[in-house]
MDAnalysis code that builds the backbone (N, CA, C; Angstrom):
import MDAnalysis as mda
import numpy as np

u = mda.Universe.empty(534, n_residues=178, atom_resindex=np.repeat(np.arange(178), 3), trajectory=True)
u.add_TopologyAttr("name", ["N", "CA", "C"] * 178)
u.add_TopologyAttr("resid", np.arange(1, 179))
u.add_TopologyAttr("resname", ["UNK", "UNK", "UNK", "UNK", "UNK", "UNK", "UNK", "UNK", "UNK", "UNK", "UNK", "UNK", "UNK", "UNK", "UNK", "UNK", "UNK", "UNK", "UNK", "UNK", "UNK", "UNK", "UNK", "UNK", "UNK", "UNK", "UNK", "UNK", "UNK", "UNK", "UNK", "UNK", "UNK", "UNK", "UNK", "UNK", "UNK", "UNK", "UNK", "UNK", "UNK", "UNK", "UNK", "UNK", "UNK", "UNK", "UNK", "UNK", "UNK", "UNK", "UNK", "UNK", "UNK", "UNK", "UNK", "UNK", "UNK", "UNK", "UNK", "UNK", "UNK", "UNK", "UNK", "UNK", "UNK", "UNK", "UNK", "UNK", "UNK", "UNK", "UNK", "UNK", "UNK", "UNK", "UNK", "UNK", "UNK", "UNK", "UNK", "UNK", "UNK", "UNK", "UNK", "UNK", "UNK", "UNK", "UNK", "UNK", "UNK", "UNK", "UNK", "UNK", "UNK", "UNK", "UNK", "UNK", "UNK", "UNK", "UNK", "UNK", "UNK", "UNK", "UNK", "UNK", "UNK", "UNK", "UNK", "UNK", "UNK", "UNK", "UNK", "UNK", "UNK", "UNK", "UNK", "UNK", "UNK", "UNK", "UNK", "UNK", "UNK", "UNK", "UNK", "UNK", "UNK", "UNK", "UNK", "UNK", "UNK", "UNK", "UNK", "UNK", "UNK", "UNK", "UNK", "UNK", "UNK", "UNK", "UNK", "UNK", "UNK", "UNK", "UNK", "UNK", "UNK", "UNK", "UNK", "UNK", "UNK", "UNK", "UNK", "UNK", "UNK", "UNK", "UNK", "UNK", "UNK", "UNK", "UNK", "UNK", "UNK", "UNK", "UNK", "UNK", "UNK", "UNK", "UNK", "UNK", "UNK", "UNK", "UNK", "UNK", "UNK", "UNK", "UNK", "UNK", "UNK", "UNK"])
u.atoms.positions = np.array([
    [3.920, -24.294, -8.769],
    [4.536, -22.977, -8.864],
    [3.935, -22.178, -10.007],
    [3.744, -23.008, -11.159],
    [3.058, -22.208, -12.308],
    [1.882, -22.063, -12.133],
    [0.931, -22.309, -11.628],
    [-0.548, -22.257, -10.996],
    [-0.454, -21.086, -9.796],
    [0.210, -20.529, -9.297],
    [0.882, -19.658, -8.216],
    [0.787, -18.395, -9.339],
    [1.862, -18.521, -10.084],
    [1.940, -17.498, -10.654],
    [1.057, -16.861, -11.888],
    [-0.036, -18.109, -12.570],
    [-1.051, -17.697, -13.062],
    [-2.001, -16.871, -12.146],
    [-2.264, -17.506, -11.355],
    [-3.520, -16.633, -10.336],
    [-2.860, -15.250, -10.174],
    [-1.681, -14.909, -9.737],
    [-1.050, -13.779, -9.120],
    [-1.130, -12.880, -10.535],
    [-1.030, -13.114, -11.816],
    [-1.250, -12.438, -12.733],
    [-2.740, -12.168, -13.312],
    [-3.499, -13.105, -12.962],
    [-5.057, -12.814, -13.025],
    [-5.455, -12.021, -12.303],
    [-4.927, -12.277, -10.983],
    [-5.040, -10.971, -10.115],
    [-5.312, -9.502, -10.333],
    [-3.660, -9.787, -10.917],
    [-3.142, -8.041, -11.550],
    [-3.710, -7.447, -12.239],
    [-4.522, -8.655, -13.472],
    [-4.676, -8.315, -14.697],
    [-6.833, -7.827, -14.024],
    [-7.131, -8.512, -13.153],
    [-8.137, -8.327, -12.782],
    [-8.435, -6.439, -11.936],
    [-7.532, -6.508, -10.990],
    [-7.547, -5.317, -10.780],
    [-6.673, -3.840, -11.811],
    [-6.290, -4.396, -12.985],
    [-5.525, -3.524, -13.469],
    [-7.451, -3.115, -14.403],
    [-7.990, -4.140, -14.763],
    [-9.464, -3.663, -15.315],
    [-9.917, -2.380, -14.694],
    [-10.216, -2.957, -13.037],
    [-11.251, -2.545, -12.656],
    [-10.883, -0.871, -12.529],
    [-9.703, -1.180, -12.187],
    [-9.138, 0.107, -12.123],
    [-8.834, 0.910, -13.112],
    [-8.922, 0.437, -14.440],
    [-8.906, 1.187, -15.974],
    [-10.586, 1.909, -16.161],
    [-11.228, 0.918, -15.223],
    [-12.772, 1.195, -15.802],
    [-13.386, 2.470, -15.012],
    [-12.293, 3.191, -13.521],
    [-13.220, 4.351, -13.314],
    [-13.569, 4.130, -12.540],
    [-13.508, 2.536, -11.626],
    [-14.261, 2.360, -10.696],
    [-13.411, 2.885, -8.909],
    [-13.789, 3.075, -8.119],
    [-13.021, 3.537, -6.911],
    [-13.080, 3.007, -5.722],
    [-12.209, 2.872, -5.129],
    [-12.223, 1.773, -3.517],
    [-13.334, 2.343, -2.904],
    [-13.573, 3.772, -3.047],
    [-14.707, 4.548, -2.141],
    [-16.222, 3.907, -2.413],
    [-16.106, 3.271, -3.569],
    [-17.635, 3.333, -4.303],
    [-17.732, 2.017, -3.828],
    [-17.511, 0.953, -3.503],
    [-17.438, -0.011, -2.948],
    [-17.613, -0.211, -1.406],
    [-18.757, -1.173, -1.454],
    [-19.398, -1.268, 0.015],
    [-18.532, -1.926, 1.243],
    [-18.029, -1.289, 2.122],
    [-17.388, -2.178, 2.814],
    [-18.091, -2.717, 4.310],
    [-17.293, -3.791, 5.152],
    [-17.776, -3.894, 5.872],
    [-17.477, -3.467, 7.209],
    [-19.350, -3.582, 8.090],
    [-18.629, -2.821, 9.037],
    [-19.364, -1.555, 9.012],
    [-18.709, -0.514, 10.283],
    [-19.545, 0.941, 9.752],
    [-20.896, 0.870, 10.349],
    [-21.208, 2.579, 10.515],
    [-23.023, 2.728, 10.959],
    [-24.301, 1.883, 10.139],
    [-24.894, 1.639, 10.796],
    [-26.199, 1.104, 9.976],
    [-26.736, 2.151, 9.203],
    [-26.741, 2.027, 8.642],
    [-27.988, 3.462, 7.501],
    [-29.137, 3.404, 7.259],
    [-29.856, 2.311, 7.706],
    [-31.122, 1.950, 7.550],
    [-31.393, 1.908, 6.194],
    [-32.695, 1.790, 5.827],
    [-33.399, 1.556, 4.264],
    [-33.432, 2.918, 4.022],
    [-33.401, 4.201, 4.634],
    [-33.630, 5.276, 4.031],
    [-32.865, 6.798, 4.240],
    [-31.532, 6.525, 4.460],
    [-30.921, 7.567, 5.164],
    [-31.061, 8.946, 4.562],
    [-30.602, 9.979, 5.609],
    [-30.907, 11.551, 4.658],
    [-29.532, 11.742, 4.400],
    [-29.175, 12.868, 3.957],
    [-28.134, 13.436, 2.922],
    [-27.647, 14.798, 4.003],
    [-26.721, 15.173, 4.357],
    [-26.486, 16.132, 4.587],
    [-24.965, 16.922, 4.151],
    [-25.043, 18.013, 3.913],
    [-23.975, 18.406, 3.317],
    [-23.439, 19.459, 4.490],
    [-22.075, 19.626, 4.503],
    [-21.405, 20.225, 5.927],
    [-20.503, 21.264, 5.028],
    [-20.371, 22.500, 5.139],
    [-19.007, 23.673, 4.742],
    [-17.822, 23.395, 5.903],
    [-16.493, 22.931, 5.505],
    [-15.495, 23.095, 6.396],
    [-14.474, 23.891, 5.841],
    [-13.560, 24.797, 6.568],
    [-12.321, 25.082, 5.739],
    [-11.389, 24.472, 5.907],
    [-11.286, 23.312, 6.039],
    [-9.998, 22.424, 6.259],
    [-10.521, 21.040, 6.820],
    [-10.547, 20.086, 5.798],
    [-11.060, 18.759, 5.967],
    [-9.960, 18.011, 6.544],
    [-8.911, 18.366, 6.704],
    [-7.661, 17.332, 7.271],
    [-7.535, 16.434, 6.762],
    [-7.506, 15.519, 6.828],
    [-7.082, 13.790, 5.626],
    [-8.412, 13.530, 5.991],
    [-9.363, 14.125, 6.321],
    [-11.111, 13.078, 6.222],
    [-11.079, 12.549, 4.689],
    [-12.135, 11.260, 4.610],
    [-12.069, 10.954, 3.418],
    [-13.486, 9.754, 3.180],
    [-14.018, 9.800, 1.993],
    [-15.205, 9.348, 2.027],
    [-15.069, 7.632, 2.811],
    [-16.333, 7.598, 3.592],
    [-16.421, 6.187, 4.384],
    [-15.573, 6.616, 5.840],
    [-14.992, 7.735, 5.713],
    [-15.195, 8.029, 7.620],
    [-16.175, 7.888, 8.294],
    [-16.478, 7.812, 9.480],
    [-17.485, 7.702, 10.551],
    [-18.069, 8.833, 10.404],
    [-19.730, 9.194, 10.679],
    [-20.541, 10.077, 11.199],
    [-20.813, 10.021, 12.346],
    [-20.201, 10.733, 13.588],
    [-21.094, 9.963, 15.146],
    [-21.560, 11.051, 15.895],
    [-22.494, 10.502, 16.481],
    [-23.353, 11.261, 17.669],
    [-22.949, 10.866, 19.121],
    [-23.067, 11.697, 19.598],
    [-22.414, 11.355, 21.138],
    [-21.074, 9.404, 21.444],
    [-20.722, 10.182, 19.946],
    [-19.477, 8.808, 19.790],
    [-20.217, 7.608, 19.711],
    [-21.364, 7.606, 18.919],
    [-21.879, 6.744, 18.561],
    [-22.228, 6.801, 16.783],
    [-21.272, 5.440, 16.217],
    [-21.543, 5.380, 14.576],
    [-22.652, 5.919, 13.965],
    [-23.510, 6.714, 13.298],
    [-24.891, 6.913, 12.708],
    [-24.741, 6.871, 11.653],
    [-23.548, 7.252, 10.722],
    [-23.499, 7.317, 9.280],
    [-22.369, 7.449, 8.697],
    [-21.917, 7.803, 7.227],
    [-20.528, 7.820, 6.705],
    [-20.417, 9.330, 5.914],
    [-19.116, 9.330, 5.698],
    [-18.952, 10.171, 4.304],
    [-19.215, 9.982, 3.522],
    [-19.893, 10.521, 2.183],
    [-19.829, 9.870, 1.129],
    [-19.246, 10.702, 0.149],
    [-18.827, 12.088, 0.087],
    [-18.105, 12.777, -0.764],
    [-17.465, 13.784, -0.158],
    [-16.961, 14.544, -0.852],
    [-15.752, 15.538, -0.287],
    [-15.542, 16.432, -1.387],
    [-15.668, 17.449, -1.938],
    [-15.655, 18.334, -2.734],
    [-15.070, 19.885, -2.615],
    [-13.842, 20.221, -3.387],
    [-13.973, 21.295, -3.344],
    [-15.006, 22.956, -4.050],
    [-15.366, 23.638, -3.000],
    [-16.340, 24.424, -3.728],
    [-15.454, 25.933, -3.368],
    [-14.858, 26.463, -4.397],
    [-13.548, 27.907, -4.102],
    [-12.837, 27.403, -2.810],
    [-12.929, 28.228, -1.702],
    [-11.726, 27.657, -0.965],
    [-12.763, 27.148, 0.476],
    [-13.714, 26.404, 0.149],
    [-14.038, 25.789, 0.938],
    [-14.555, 24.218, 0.838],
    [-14.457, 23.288, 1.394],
    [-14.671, 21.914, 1.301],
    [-15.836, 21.779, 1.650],
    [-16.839, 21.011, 1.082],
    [-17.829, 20.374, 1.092],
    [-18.020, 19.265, 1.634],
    [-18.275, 18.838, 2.036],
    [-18.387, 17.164, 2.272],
    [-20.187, 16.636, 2.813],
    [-20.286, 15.683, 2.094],
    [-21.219, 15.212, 1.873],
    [-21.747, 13.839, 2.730],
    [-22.643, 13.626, 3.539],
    [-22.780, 12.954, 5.129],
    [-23.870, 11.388, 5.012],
    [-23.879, 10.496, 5.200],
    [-25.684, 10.391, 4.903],
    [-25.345, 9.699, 6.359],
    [-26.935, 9.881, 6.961],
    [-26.963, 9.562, 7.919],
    [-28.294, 8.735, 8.729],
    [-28.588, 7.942, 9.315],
    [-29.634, 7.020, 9.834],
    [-30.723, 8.187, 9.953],
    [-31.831, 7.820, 9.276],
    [-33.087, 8.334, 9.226],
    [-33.799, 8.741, 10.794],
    [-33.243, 7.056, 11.758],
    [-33.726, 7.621, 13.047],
    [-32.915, 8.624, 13.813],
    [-31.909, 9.451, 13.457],
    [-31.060, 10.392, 14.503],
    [-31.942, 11.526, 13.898],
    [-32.060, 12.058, 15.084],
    [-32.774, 13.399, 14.996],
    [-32.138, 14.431, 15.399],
    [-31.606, 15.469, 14.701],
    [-30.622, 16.646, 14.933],
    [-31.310, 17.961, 14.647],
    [-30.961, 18.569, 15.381],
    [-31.998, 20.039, 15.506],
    [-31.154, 20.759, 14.421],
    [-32.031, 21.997, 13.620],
    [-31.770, 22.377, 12.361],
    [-30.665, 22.833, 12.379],
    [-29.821, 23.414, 13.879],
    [-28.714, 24.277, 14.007],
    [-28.044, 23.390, 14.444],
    [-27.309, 22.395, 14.184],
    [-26.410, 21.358, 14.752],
    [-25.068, 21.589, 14.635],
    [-24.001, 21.310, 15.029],
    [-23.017, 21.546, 14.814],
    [-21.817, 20.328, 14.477],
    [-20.652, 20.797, 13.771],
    [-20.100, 19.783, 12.734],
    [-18.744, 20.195, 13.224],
    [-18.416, 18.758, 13.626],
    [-16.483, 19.070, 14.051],
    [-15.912, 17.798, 13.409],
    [-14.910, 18.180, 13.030],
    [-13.698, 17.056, 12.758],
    [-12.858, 16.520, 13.802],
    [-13.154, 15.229, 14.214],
    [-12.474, 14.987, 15.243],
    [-11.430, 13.641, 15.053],
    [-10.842, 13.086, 15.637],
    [-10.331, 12.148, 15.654],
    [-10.071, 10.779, 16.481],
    [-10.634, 9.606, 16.414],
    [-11.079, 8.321, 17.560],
    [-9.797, 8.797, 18.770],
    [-8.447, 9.009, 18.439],
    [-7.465, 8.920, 19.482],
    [-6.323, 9.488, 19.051],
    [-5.362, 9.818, 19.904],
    [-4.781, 10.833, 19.348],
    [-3.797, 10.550, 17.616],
    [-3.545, 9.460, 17.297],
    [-3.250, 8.430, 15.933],
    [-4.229, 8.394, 15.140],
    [-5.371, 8.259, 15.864],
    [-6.224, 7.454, 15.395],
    [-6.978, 8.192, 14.123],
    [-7.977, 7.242, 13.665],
    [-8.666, 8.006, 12.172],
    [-9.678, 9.239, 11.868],
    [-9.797, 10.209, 11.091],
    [-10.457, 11.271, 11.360],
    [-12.465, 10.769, 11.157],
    [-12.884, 11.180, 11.961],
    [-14.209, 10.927, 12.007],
    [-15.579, 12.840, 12.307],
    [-16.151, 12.868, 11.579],
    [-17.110, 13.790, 11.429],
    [-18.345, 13.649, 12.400],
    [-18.472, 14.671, 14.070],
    [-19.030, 14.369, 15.477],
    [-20.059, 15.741, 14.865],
    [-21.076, 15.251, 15.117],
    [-22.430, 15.952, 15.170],
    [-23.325, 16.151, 16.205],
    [-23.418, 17.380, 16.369],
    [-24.085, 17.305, 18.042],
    [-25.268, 18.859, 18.112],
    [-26.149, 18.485, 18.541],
    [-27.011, 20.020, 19.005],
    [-25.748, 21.015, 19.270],
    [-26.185, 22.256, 19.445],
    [-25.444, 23.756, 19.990],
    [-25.580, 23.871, 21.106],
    [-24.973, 24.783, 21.688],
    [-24.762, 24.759, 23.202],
    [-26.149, 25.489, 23.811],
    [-26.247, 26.544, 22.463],
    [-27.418, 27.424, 23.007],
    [-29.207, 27.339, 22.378],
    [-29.190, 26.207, 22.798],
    [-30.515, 25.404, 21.786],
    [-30.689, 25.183, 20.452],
    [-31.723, 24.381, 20.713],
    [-31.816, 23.685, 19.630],
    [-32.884, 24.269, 18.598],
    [-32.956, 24.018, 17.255],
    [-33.799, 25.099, 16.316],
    [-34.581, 23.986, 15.382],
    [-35.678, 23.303, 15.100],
    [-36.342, 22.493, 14.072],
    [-35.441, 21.147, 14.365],
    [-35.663, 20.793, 12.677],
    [-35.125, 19.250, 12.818],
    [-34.269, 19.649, 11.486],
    [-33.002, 19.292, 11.191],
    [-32.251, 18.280, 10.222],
    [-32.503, 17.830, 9.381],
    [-33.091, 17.789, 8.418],
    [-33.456, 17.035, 7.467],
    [-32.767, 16.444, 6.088],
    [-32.891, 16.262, 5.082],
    [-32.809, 15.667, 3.780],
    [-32.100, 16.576, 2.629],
    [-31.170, 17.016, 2.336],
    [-30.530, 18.185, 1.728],
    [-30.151, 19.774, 2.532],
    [-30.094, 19.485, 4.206],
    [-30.193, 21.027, 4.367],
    [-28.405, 20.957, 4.690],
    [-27.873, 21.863, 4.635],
    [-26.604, 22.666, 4.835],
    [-26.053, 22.780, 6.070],
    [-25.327, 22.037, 6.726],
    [-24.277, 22.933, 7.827],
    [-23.557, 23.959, 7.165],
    [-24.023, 25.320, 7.893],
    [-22.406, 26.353, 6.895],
    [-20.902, 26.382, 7.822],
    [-20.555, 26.921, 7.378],
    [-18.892, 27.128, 7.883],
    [-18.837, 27.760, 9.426],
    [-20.050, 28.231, 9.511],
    [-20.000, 29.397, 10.868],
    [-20.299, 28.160, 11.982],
    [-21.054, 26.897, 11.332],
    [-21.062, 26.217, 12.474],
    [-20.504, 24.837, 12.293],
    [-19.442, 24.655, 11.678],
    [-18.546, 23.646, 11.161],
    [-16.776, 24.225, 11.425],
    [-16.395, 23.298, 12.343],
    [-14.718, 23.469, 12.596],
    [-13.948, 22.144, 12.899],
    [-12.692, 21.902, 13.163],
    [-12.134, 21.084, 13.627],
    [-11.269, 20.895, 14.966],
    [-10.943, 20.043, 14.832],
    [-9.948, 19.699, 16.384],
    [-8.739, 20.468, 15.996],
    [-7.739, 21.003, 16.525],
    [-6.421, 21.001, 16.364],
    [-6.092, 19.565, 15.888],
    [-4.492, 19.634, 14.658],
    [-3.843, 18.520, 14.666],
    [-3.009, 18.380, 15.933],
    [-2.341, 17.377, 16.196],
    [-1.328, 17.543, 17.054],
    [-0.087, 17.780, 16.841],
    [0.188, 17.732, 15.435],
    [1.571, 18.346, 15.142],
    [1.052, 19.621, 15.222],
    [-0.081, 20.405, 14.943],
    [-0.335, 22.147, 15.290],
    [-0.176, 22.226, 17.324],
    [-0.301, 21.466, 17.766],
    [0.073, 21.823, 19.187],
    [1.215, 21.237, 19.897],
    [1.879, 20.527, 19.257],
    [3.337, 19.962, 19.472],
    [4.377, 20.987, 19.191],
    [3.691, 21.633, 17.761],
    [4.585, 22.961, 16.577],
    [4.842, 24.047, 18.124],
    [2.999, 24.648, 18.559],
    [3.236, 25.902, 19.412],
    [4.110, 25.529, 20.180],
    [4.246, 24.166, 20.830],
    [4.873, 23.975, 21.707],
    [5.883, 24.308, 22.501],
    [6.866, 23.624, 20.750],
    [7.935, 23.607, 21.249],
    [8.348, 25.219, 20.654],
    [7.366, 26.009, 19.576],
    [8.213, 27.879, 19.952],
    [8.000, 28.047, 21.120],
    [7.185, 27.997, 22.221],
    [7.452, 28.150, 23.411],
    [8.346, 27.575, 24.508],
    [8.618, 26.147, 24.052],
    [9.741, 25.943, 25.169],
    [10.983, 26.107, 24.428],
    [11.294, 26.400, 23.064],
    [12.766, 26.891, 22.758],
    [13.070, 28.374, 22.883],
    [12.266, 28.847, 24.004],
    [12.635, 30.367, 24.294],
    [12.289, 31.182, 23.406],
    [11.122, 30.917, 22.353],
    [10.422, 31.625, 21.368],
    [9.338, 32.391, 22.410],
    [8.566, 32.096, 23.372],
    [7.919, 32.454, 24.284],
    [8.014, 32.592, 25.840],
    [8.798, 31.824, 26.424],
    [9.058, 31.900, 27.389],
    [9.754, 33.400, 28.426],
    [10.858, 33.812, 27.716],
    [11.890, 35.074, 27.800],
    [10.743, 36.074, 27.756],
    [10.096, 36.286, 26.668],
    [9.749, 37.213, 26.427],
    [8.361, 37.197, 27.391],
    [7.641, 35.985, 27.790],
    [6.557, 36.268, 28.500],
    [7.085, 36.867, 30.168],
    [8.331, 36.403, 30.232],
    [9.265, 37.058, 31.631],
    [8.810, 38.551, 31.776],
    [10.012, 38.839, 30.708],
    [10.013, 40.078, 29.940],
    [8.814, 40.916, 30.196],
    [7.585, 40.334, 29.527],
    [6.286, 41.360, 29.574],
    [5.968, 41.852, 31.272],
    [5.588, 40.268, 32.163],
    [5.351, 40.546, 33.466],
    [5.811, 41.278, 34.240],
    [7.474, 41.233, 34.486],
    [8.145, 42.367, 34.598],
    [7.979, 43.951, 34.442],
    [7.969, 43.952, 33.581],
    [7.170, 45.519, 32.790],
    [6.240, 45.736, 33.004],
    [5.402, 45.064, 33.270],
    [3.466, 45.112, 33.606],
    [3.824, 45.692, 35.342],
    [4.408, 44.918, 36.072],
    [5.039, 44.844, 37.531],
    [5.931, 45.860, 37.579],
    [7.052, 46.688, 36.612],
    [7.045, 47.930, 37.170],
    [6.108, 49.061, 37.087],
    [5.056, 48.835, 35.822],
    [4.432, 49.529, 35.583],
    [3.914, 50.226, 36.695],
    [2.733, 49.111, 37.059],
    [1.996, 49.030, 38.478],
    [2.640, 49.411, 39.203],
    [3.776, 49.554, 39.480],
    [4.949, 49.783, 40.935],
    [4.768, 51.473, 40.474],
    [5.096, 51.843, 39.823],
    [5.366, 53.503, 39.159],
    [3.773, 53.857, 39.468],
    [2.780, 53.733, 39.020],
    [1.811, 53.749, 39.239],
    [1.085, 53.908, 40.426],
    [1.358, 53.016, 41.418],
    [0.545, 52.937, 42.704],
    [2.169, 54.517, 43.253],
    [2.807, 54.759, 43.114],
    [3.838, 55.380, 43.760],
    [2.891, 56.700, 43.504],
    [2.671, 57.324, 42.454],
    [2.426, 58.619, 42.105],
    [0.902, 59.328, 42.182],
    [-0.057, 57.606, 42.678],
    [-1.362, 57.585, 43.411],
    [-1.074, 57.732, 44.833],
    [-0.526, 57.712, 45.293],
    [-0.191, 57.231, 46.695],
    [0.416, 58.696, 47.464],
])
């Protein structure tokens, strides 16, 4: 029992260090996660709303692991976050950056993909996603929220309401063409 409770205080006393010294769960390699190869690049993304992302999220390409977070920064009222990613993915210079999430619970992960309307150079080693082409998913408490103002008669009545009026409009209308 006393051998129990030595270790359990070495423990404490071990992580009460590491944790005096500055050091952070983030900075620590875990396992698991994209390969990064021997030489990954750096990319930095503008979002206005990082949601709970947090360094060591997923980087993926067509929902495939390529890389992690590695920082998160605020810069005025926009978030930074900082990417590295497998040397072999090749992303055209105009790529685009969403916050998404594995399932609807599930953990937030950073999806990188070409633009809809072609593709421009290559991606490289310090270049910038800006904000114009960086967004996120809805949460689902933001579409649960609209929801339910619409089914507690916050929207419903009143969308009656409009059609109606649109429908006499038109009725008054075709009468005085006619």
């Amino acid at each position: 029992m006393r051998i129990k409770n030595v270790k359990w205080a070495a423990g404490v006393a071990g992580l009460a260090l590491v944790g005096g010294c500055g050091f952070s769960p983030y900075d620590l390699p875990l396992p698991g996660g994209a390969d990064l190869g021997a030489e990954p690049y750096a990319v930095k993304i503008q979002f206005r709303d990082v949601l709970d992302l947090v360094p060591q999220s997923a980087v993926r390409v067509n929902d495939i692991a390529v890389g992690k977070v590695t920082d998160i920064e605020l810069q005025g009222w926009t978030a930074l976050v900082t990417v590295k990613v497998n040397k072999d993915v090749k992303l055209p210079d105009n790529a685009v950056a969403t916050i998404r999430q594995t399932s609807l619970l599930g953990e937030k992960f950073v999806s990188l993909a070409p633009p809809e309307n072609g593709s421009l150079g290559t991606l490289g080693d310090g270049d910038t996603i800006p904000i114009s082409r960086a967004g996120r998913n809805p949460e689902i408490e933001e579409v649960l929220g609209a929801a339910s103002l619409l089914f507690n008669g916050g929207g419903l009545e009143k969308t009656n309401t409009i059609v109606k009026e649109l429908e006499q409009r038109a009725g008054r209308q075709r009468a005085r063409g006619a």
